[in-house]
MILO-295255 format. One line per 10 residues: number of its first residue (from 0); their letters; for each residue x, z, y of C-alpha. Coordinates in steps of 0.25 Angstrom, whole numbers. Layout:
residues N
NUM> A> X Z Y ~ ... .
end
This chain:
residues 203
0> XXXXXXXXXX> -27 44 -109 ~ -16 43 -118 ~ -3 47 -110 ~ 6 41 -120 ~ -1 27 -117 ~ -2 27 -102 ~ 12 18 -99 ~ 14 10 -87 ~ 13 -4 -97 ~ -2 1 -100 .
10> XXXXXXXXXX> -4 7 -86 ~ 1 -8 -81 ~ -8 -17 -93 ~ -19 -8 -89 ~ -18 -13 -73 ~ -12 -27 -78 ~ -27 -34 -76 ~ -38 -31 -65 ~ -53 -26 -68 ~ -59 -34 -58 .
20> XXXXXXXXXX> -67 -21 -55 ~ -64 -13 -41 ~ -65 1 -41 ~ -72 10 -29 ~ -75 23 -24 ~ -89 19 -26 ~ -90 17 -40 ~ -96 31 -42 ~ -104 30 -29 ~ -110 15 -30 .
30> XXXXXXXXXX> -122 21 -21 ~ -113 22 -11 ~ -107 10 -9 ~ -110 3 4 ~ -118 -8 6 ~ -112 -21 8 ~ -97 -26 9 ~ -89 -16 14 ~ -76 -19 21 ~ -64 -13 13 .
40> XXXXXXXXXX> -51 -11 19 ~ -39 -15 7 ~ -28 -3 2 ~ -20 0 -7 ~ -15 12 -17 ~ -3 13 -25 ~ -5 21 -39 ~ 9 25 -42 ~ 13 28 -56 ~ 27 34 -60 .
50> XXXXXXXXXX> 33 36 -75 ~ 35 51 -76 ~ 42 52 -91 ~ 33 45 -99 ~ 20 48 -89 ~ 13 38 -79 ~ 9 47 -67 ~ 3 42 -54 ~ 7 46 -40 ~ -5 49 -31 .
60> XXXXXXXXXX> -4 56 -16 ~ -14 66 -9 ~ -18 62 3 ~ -13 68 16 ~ -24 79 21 ~ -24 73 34 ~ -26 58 34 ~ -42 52 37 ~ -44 48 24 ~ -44 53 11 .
70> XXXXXXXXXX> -36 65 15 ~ -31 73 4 ~ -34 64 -6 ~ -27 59 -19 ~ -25 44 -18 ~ -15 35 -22 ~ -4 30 -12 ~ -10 18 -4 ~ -19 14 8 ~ -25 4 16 .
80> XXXXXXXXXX> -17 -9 17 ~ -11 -16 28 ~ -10 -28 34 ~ 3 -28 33 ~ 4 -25 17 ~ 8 -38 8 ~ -3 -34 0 ~ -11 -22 -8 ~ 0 -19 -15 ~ 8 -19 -4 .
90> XXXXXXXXXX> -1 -10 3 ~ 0 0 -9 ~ 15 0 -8 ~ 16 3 6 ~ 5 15 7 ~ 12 21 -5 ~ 27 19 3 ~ 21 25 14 ~ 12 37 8 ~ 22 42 -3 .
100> XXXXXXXXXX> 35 35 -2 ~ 32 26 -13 ~ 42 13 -11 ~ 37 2 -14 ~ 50 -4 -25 ~ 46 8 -32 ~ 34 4 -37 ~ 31 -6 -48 ~ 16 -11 -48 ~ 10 -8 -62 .
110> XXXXXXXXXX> -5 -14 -57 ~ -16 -11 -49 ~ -31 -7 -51 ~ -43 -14 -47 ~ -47 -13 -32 ~ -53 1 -27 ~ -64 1 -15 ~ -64 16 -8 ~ -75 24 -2 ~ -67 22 12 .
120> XXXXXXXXXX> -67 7 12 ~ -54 2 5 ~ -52 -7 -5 ~ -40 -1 -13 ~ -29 -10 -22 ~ -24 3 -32 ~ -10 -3 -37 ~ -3 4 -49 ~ 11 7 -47 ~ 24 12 -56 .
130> XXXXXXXXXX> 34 19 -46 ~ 49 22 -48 ~ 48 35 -54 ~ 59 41 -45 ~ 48 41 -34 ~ 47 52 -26 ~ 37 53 -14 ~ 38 53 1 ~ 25 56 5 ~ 21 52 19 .
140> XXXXXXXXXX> 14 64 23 ~ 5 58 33 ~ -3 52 21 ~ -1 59 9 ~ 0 75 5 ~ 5 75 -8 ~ 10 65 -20 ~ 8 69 -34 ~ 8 61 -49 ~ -2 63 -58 .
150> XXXXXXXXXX> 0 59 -71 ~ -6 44 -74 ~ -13 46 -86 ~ -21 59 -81 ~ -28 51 -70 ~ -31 39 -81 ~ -37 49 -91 ~ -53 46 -88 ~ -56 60 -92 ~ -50 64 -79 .
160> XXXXXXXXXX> -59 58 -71 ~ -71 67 -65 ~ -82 62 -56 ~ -82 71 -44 ~ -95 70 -33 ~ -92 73 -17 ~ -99 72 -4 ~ -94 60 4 ~ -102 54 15 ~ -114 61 14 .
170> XXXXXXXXXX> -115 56 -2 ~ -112 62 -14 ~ -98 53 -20 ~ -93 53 -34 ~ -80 50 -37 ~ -69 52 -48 ~ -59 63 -47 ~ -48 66 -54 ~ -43 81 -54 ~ -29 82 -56 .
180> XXXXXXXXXX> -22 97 -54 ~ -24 100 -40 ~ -27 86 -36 ~ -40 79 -36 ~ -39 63 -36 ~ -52 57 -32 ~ -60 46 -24 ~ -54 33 -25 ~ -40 38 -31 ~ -49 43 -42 .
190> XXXXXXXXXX> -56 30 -44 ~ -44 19 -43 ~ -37 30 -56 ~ -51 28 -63 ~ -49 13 -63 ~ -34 15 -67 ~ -39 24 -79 ~ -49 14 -84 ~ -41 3 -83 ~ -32 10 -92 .
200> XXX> -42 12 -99 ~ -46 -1 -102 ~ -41 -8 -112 .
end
């Protein structure tokens, strides 16, 4: 992907208009997919982008070793809503407040993405975000191990995406991975960045 034409006006045009067309971790494993109409419980994630020079680069956590699900995981800040949140975006603002410190006035909302359906039973509203690039991060070590950037135009290069295979359940899952220095972003994180990359993509 062209680094020189990655800006935030094309980032934003790119997200300006929906595709009608949610994304799920079963779209490499449509076998899978459990008969009927499954209950999906509604959450949210934040995919925070700050300007380093002239570079767009993304924000993304590793998971805390400990909690029940998805420990050690790479994923975006977000989780399950609330009753008590406004809204989905709402429900992004606030798990990214509470997981990373992220304040809410910092963050000026660029688009969203389609709507993601997880493995676990979550119907996931992904929501791109510019912040303040003074932020620094105040990690709630409960939920989240570490918070790293990685540069924006690296996870919407299509040639970086590989098709990995695991055991899960009893069956062989396939899913898309994105190796990244020592990290290994994956699953649904993974997924949601491959919409991103092909809605860039799009023209």
């Amino acid at each position: 992907m062209d680094h020189h034409r990655l800006n935030l006006t094309r980032v934003a045009s790119a997200l300006s208009t929906s595709r009608g067309s949610n994304s799920s971790d079963f779209d490499l494993n449509p076998a899978d997919r459990p008969a009927g109409i499954p209950l999906l419980r509604p959450a949210s994630v934040l995919l925070p982008l700050v300007e380093r020079g002239s570079e767009l680069r993304l924000i993304l956590t590793r998971r805390a070793a400990l909690l029940k699900h998805h420990p050690g995981q790479v994923a975006f800040p977000g989780g399950k809503q609330d009753p008590e949140d406004a809204s989905p975006l709402a429900a992004a603002l606030r798990e990214a407040h509470e997981e990373i410190g992220l304040d809410p006035g910092d963050v000026g909302i660029v688009g969203r993405l389609d709507m993601h359906e997880t493995v676990t039973g979550f119907m996931m509203a992904p929501f791109v975000g510019l912040v303040d690039v003074g932020f620094r991060p105040v990690i709630d070590r409960s939920e989240v191990d570490e918070v790293f950037e990685v540069p924006l135009s690296f996870v919407l290069d299509p040639a970086n995406y590989q098709v990995h295979a695991r055991e899960w359940r009893g069956r062989v899952r396939r899913y898309y991975a994105i190796p990244y220095g020592p990290h290994y972003i994956w699953g649904a994180t993974a997924r949601i960045l491959r919409v991103f990359a092909d809605r860039m993509l799009d023209p």
